[in-house]
LUMSEDREN-948302 format. One record per residue (C-alpha): residue in three letters; x, y, z; residue number from 1; chain. Coordinates in nm, 2 decimals, decimal comma, m for minus. Layout:
% LUMSEDREN-948302
    r      c1      c2      c3    k  c
  ala       X       Y       Z  NUM  A
...
% end
This chain:
% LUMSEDREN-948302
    r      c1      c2      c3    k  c
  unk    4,26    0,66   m0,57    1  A
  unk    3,92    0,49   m0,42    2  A
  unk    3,80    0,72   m0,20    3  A
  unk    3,42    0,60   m0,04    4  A
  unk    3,15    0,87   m0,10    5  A
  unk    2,84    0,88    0,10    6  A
  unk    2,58    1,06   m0,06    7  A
  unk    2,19    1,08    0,09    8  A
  unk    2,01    1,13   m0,20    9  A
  unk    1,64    1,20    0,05   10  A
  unk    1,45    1,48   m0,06   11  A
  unk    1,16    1,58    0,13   12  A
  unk    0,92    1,95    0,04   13  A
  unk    0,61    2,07    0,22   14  A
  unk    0,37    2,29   m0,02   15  A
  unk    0,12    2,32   m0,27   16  A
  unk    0,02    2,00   m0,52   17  A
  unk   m0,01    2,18   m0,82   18  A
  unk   m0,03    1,89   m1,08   19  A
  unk   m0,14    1,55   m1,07   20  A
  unk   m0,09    1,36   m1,34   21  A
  unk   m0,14    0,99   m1,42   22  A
  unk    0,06    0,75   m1,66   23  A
  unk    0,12    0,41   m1,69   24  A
  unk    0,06    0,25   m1,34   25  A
  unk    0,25    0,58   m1,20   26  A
  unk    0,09    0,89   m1,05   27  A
  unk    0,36    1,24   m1,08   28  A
  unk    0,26    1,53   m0,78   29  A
  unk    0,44    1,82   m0,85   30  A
  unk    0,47    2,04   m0,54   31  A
  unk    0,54    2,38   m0,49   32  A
  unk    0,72    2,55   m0,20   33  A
  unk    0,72    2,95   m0,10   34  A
  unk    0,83    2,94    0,16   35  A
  unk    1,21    3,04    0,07   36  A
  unk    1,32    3,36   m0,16   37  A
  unk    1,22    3,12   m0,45   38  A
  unk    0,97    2,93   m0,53   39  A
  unk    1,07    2,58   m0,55   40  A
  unk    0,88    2,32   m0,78   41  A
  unk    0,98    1,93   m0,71   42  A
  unk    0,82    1,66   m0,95   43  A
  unk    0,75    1,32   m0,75   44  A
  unk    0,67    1,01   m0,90   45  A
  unk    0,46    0,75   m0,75   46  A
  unk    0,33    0,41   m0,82   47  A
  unk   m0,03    0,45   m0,82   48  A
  unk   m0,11    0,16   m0,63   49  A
  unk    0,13    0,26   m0,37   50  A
  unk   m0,06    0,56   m0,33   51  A
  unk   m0,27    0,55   m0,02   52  A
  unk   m0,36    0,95    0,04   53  A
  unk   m0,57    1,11   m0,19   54  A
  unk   m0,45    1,38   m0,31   55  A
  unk   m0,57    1,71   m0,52   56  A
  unk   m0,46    2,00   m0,68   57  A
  unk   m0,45    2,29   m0,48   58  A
  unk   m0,35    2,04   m0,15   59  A
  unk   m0,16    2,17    0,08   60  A
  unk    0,09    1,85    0,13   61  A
  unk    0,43    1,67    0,24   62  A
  unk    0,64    1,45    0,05   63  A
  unk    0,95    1,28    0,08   64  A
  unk    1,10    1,11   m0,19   65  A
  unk    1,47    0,99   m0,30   66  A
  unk    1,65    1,12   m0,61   67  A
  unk    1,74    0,87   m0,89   68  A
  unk    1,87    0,85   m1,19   69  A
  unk    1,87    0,59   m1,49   70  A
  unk    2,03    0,53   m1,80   71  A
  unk    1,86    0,44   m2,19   72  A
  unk    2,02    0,47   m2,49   73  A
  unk    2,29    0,63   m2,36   74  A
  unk    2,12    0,93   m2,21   75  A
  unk    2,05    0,98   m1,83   76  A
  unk    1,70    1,10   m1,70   77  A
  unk    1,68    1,21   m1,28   78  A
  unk    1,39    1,21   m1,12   79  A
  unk    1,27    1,18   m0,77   80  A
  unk    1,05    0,84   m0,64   81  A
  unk    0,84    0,94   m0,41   82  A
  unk    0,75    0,71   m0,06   83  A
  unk    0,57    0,95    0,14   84  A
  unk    0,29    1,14    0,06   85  A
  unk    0,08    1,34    0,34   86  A
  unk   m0,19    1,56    0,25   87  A
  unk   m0,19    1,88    0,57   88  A
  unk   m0,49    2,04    0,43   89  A
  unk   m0,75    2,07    0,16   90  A
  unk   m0,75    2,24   m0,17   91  A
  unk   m1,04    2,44   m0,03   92  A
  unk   m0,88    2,60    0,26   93  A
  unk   m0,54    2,76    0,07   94  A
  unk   m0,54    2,94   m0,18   95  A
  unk   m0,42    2,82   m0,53   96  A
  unk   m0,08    2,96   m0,59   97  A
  unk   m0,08    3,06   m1,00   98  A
  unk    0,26    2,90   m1,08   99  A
  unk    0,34    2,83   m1,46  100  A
  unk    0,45    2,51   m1,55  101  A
  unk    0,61    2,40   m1,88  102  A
  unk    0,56    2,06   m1,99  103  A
  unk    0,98    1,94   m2,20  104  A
  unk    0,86    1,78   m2,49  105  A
  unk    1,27    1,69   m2,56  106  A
  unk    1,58    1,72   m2,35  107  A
  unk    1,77    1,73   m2,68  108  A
  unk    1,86    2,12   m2,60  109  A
  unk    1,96    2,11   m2,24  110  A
  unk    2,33    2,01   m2,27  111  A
  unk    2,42    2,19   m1,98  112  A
  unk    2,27    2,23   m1,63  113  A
  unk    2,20    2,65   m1,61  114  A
  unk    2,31    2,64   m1,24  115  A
% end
């Protein structure tokens, strides 16, 4: 049975830029939102020279991205490309939100998504 599936896999957060990091040609903006019960943490990846806002930690910012996911060696890795990227206000006038973020060193002991 071939049924057609539509999926829309656009993701888009306002909130807090809580990490920058920069690898490889590619910038990663994690953003936090409050705004629900729970906090909600969403990792973008950009190419860097795609970029075009400047962005900082503490930012209060919008991003919209789609969700992907690729295959190596038989092991699958999601993440979300980001396209979009505006910054709504300075580092300086919000507050820094303390949020604790753990870096994965190895997915080897996540067989199973806890949700």
């Amino acid at each position: 049975m071939n049924e057609k599936i539509e999926t829309n896999n656009a993701v888009s957060i306002k909130g807090q830029a809580l990490q920058i990091t920069e690898s490889k040609g590619y910038k990663k903006i994690v953003v936090e939102d409050t705004t629900g019960k729970y906090p909600l943490l969403m990792a973008f990846d950009f190419k860097s020279e795609n970029l075009r806002s400047k962005v900082s930690k503490g930012d209060t910012v919008e991003v919209k991205g789609y969700a992907s996911t690729r295959e190596w060696q038989g092991k699958y890795f999601t993440g979300i490309r980001g396209v979009f990227l505006r910054v709504l206000g300075a580092s300086k006038d919000v507050p820094i939100h303390q949020a604790k973020i753990e870096s994965v060193e190895s997915t080897e002991d996540f067989d199973e998504v806890p949700f």
